[in-house]
N, C-alpha and C positions, 0 to 999 in steps of 0.2 A: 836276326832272331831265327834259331833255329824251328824249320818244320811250324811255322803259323800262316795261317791263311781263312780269310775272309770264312764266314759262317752264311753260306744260301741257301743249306740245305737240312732237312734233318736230319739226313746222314753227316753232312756236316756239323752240326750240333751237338751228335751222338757222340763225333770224333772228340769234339774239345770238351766234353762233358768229361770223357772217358780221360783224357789227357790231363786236365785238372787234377783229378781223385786221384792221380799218384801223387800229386804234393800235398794232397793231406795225410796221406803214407808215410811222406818220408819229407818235410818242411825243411823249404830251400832256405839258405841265410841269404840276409837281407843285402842289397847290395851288388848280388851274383846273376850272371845270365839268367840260370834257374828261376831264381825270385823273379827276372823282370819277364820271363816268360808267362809265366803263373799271373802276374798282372792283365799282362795285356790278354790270357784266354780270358781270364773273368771278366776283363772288361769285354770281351767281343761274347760273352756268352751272355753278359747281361744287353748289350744294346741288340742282342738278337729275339730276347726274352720280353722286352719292353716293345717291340717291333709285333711279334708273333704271339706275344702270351699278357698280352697287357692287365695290371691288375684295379681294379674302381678303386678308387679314392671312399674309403669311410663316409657316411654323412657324419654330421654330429653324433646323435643319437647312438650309431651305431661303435662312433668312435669312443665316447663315453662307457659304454659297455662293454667295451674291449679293454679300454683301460681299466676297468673296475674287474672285469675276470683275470687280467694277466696278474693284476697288484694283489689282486686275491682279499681287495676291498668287497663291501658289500652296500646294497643301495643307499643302507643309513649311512655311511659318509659322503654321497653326494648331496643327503639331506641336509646335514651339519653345514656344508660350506653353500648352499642356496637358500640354509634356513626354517626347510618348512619338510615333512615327511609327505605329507601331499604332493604337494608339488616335482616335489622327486618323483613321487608315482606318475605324475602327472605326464613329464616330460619323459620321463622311462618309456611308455605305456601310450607316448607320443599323442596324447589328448592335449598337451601343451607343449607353445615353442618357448624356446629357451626367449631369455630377454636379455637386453644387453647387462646389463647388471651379474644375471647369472653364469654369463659366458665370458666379463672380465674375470670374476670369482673364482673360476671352474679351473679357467687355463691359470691365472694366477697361484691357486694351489696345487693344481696336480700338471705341472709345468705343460700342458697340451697348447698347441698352436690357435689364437684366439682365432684368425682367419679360415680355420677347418672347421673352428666352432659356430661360425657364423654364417658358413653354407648354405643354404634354403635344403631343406628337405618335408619329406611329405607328413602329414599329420594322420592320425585316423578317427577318425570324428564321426560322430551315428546318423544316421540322417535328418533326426529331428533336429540337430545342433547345426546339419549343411543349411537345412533351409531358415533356420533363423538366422544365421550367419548373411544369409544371400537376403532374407527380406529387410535386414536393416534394424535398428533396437525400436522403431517407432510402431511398424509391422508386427516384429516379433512379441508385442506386446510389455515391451522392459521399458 
């Protein structure tokens, strides 16, 4: 392979960043040195990327709402497939976790990984809801 070489630096980085963006200039056919050169920067720029620039993993919640902004859906059809407009708000708005019920539903219509949707993520909940949650329903007066 001509001219490739290991990514350690961000000058070296710059290099294959730079070296890439002529094949989206001028796209090698497939098959050819060209193409397999083009492979292997992207692969060595991405396992430099994942190395150096690593990016979080969505919670649910957050994954939910991304999917609802890119599909250009809006909250009433999370409501539709969990059932309730509440509850949508609910979990939106992270006063409620999702249940299992709702997160075979979710991934099953809007094809999302049910193992993303089933993450633990954080809730936000008022205080007067922490401590009756902490005192127990017998305490809490329920």
């Amino acid at each position: 392979m001509e001219n490739i070489r290991p990514i350690r630096t961000e000058e070296d980085y710059d290099w294959a960043i730079a070296e890439v963006t002529k094949y989206f200039e001028n796209e090698p056919v497939v098959g050819t040195p060209d193409a397999d050169r083009f492979v292997m920067l992207t692969d060595l720029i991405e396992a430099y990327e994942d190395k150096h620039y690593p990016i979080e993993a969505l919670d649910p919640i957050s994954l939910i709402a991304d999917y609802i902004e890119r599909t250009g859906k809006k909250q009433a059809a999370l409501a539709e497939i969990i059932g309730s407009r509440s509850r949508a708000s609910e979990i939106m708005n992270r006063k409620r976790a999702l249940n299992v019920a709702q997160v075979f539903a979710i991934s099953r219509a809007w094809k999302l990984p049910a193992a993303e949707l089933v993450k633990p993520y954080h809730l936000d909940v008022d205080e007067r809801e922490r401590v009756e949650t902490q005192k127990g329903p017998r305490q809490a007066g329920l």
